[in-house]
Backbone bond lengths (Angstrom), bond angles and torsions (degrees), N, CA, C in turn:
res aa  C-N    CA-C-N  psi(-1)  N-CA   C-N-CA  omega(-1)  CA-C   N-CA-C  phi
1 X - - - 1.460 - - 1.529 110.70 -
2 X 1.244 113.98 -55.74 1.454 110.84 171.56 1.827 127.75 -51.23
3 X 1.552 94.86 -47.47 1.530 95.56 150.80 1.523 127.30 -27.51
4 X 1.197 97.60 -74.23 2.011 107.82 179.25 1.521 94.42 -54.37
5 X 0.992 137.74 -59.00 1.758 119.13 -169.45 1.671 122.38 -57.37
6 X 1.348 89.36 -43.26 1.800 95.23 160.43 1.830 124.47 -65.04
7 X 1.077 99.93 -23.03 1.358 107.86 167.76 1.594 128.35 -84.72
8 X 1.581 121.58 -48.47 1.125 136.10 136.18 1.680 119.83 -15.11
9 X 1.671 107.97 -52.15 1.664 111.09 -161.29 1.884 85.03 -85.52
10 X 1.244 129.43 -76.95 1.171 142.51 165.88 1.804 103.91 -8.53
11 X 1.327 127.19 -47.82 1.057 115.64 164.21 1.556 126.66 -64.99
12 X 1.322 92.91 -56.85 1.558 100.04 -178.27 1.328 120.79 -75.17
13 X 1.325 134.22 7.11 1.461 145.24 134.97 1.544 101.56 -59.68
14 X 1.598 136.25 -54.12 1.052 140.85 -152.53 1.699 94.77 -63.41
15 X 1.373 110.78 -66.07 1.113 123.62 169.75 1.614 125.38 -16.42
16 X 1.270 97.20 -76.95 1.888 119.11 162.07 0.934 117.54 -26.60
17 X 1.528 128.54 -68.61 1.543 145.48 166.41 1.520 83.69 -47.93
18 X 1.110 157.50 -111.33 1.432 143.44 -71.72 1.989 81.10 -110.16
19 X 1.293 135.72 8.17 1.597 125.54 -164.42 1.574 69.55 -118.89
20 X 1.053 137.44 -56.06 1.272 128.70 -150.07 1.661 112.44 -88.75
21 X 1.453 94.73 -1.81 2.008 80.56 165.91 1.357 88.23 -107.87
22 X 1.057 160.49 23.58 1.376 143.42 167.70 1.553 100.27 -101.81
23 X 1.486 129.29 -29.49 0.927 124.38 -142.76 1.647 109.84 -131.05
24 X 1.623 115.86 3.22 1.362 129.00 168.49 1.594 120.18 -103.99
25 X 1.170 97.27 103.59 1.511 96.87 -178.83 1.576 120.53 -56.39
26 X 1.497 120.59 149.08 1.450 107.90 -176.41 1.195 106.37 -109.65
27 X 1.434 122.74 167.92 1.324 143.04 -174.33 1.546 112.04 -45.00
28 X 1.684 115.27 102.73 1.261 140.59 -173.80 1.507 105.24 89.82
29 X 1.018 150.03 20.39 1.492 156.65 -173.61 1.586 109.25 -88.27
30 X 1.200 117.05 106.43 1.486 116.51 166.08 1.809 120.39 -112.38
31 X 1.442 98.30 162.27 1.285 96.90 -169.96 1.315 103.02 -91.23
32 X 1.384 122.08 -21.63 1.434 137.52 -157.61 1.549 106.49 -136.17
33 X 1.331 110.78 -177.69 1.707 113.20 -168.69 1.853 105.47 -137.32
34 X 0.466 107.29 101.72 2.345 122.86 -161.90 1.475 74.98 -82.09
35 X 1.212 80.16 134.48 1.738 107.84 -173.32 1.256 111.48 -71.31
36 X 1.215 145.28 -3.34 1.148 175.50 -86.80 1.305 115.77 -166.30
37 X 1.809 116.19 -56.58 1.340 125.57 168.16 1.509 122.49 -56.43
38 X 1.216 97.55 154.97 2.047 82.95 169.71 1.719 100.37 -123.78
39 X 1.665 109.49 147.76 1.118 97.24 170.05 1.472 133.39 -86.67
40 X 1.314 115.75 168.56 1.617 111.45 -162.46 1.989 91.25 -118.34
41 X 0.797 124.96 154.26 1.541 137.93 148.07 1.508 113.00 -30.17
42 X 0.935 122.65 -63.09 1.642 129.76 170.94 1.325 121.13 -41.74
43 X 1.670 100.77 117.23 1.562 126.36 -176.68 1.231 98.54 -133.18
44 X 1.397 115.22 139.49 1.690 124.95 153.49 1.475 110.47 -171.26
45 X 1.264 92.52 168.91 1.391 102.24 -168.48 1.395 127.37 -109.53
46 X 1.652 112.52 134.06 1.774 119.81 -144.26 1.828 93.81 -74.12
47 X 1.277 96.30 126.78 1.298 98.98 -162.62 1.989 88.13 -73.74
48 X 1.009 113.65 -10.07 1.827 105.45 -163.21 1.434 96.70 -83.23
49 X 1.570 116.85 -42.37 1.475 124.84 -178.25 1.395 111.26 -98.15
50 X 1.186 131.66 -43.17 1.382 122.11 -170.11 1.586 122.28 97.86
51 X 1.730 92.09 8.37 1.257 96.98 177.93 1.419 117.73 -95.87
52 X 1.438 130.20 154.93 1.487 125.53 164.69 1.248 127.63 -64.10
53 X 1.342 132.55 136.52 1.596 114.39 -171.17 1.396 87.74 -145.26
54 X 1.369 88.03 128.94 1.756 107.52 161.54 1.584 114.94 -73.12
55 X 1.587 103.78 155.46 1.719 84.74 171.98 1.625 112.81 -132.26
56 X 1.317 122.00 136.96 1.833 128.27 -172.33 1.097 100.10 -91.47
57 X 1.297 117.25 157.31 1.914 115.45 154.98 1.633 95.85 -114.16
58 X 1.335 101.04 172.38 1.653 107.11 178.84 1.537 84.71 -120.50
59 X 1.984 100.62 -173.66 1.003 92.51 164.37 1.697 151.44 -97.44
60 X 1.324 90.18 14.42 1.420 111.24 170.65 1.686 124.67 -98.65
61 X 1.551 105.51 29.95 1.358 118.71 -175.29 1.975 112.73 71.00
62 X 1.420 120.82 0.94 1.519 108.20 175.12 1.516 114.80 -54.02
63 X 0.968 97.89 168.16 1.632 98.07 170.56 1.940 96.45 -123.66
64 X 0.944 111.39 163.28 2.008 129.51 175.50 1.053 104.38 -142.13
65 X 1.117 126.02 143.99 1.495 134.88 152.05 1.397 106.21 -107.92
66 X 1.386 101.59 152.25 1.421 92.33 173.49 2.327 92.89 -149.39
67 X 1.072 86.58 153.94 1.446 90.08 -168.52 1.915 117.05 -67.12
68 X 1.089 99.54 102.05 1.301 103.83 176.61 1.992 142.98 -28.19
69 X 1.635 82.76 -19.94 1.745 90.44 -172.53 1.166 139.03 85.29
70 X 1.484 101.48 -3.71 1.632 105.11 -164.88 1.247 104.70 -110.18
């Protein structure tokens, strides 16, 4: 019995982790592009996701990425 509860929790931790890297944006990550930004030439790809990300500057020098689409 204790077995199955350790197994049970071990999953549903597994679970947690796997909703929450799909679904936490990382540091400078946007979903959208604020009209505001300008775009820069610079593309590459998030080595953690594998996604392409464009990159904006604002006007206070930030940088955004925002996911390219491709």
């Amino acid at each position: 019995m204790g077995g199955l509860v350790i197994l049970v929790l071990v999953v549903g931790l597994l679970a947690i982790l796997f909703v929450a890297t799909w679904t936490v944006r990382r540091h400078g990550e946007s979903d959208h592009v604020d009209p505001r930004w300008r775009p820069t030439e610079e593309r590459f790809v998030d080595p953690a996701t594998g996604r392409r990300m464009r990159v904006f500057l604002d006007d206070d020098g930030g940088r955004h990425y925002v996911h390219d689409g491709r």
